[in-house]
SEVEX-412261 format. One record per residue: residue number from 1; residue in one letter; y, x, z of N, C-alpha, C in turn. Coordinates in Angstrom, 1 decimal, always signed. Each point is the difference from the previous one (the first is absolute). Example, Ala and Ser with C-alpha at 12.3 -4.5 7.8 and 13.67 -1.06 7.14 Angstrom:
! residues 2
1,A,-5.7,+13.2,+7.8,+1.2,-0.9,+0.0,+1.2,+0.9,+0.0
2,S,+1.1,-0.4,-0.7,+1.1,+0.9,+0.0,+1.1,-0.8,+0.8
This chain:
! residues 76
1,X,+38.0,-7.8,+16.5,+0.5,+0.7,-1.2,-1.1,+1.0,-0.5
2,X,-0.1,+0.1,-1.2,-1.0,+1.3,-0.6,+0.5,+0.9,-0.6
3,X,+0.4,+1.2,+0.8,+0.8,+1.2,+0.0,-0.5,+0.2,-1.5
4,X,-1.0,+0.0,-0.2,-0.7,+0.8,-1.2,+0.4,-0.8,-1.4
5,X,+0.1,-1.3,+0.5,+0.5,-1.0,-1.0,+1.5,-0.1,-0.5
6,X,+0.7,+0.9,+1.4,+1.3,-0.1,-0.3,+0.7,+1.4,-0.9
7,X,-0.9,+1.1,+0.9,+0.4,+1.0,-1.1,+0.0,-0.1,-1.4
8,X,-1.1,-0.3,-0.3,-0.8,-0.1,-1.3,+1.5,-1.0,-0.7
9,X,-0.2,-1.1,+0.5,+1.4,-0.6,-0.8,+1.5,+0.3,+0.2
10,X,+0.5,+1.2,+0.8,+1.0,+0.7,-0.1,-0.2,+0.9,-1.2
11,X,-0.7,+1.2,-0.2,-0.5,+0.5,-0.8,+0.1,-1.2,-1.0
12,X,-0.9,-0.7,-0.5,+0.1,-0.5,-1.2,+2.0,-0.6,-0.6
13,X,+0.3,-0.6,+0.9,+1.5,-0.5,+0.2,+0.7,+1.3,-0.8
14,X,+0.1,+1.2,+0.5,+0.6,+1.3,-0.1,-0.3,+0.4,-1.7
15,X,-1.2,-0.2,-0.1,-0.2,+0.1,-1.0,+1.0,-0.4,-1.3
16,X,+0.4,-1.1,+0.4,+1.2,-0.6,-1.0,+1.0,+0.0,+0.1
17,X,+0.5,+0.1,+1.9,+1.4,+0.1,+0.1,+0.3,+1.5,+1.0
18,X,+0.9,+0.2,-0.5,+0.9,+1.7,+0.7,+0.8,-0.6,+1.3
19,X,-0.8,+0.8,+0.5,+0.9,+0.4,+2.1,+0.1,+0.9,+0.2
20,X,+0.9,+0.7,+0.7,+0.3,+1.4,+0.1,-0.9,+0.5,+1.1
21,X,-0.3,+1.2,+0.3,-1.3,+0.7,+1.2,+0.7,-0.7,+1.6
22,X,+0.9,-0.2,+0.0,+0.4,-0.6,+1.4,-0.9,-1.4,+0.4
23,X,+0.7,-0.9,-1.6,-0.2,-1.5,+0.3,-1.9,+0.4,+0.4
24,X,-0.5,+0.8,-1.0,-1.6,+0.4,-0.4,-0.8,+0.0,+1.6
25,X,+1.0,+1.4,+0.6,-0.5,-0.1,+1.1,+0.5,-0.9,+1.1
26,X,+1.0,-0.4,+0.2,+0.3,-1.2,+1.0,-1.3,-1.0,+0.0
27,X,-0.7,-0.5,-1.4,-0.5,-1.1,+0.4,-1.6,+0.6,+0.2
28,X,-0.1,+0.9,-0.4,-1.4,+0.5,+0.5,-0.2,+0.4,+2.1
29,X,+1.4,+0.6,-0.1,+0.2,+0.4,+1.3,+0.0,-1.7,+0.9
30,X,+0.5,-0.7,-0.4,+0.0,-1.5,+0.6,-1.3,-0.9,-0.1
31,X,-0.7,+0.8,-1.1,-1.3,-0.5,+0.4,-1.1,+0.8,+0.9
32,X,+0.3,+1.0,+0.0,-0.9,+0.6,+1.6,+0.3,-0.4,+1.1
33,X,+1.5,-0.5,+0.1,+0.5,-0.3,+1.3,-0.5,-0.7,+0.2
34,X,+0.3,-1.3,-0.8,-0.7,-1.3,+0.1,-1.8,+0.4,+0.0
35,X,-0.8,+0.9,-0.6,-1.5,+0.0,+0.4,-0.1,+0.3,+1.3
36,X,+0.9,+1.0,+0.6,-0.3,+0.6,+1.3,+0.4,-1.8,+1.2
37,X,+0.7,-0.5,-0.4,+0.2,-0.9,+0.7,-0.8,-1.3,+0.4
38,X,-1.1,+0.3,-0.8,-1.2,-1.2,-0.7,+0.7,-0.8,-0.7
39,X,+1.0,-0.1,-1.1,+0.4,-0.7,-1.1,+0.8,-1.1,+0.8
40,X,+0.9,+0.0,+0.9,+0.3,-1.3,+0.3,+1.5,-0.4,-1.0
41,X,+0.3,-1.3,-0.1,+0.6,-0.3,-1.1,+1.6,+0.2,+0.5
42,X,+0.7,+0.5,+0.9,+1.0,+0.8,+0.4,-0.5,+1.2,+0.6
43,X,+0.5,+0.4,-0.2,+0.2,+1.5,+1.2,+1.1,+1.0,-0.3
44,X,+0.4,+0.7,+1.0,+1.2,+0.8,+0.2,-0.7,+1.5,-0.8
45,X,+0.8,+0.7,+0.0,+0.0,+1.4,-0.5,+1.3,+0.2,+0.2
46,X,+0.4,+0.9,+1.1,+0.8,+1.3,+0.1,+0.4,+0.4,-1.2
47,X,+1.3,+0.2,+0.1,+0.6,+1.1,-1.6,-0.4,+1.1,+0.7
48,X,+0.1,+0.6,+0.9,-0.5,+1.3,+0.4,-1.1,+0.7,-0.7
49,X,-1.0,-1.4,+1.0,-1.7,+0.2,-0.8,+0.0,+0.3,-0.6
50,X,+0.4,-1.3,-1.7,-0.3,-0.2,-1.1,+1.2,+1.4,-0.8
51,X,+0.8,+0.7,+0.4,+0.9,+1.1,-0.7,-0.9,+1.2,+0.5
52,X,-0.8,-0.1,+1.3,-0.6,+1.2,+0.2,-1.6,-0.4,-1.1
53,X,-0.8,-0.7,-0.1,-1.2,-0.2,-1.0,+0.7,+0.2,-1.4
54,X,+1.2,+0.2,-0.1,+0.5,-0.3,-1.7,+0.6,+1.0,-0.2
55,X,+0.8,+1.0,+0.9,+0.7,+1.0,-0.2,+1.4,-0.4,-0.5
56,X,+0.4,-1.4,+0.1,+1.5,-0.2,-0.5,+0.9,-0.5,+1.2
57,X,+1.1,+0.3,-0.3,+0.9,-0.6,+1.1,+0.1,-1.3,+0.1
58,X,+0.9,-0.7,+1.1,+0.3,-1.2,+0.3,+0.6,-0.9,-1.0
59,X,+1.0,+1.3,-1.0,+0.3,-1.1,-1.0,-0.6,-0.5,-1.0
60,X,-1.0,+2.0,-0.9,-0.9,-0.1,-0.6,-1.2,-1.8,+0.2
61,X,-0.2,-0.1,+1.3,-0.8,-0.9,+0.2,+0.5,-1.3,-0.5
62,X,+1.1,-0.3,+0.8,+1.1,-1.2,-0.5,-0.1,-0.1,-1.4
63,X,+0.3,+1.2,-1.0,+0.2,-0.3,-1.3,-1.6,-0.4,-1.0
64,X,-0.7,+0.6,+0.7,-1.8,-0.4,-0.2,+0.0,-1.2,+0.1
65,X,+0.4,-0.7,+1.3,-0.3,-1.2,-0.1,+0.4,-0.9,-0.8
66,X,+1.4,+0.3,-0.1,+0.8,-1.1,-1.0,-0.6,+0.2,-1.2
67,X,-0.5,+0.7,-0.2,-0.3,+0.0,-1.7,-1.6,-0.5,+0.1
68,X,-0.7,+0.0,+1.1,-1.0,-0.8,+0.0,+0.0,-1.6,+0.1
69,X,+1.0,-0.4,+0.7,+0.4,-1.2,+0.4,+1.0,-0.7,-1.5
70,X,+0.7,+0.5,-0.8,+0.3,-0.2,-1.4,-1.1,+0.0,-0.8
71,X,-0.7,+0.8,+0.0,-1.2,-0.2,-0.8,-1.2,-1.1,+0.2
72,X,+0.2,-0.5,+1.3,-1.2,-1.2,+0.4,-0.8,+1.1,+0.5
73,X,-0.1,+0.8,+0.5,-1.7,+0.4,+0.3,-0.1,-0.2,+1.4
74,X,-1.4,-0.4,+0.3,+0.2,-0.8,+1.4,+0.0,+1.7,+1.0
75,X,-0.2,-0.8,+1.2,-0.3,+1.6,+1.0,+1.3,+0.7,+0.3
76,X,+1.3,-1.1,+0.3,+1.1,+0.8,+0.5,+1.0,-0.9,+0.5
């Protein structure tokens, strides 16, 4: 995967459509996990982890994702 390639086209995506700072940061936060992991095409992340790197709670996180996973965007 090309981290640099993917930001760049989140960023551009955003550009046209509205996600709230949760969904924003969930999937950025899901892509460092996944860099730190060497990009493998599953991997786990902790709600813990990912609520402590995000600053949102358990549910906060839950409601991130659903609105990433409605919206199609991959990385969740």
């Amino acid at each position: 995967m090309d981290y640099i390639k993917e930001l760049n086209a989140f960023k551009d995506w955003l550009l046209m459509n509205d996600l709230p700072t949760g969904a924003i940061t969930l999937w950025h936060t899901l892509m460092a996990v996944n860099n730190a992991t060497g990009w493998k095409e599953r991997f786990n992340a902790p709600s813990s982890t990912v609520g402590q790197l995000m600053g949102l709670s358990k549910q906060g996180i839950l409601d991130a994702r659903k609105i990433l996973m409605e919206e199609g965007v991959n990385s969740v």
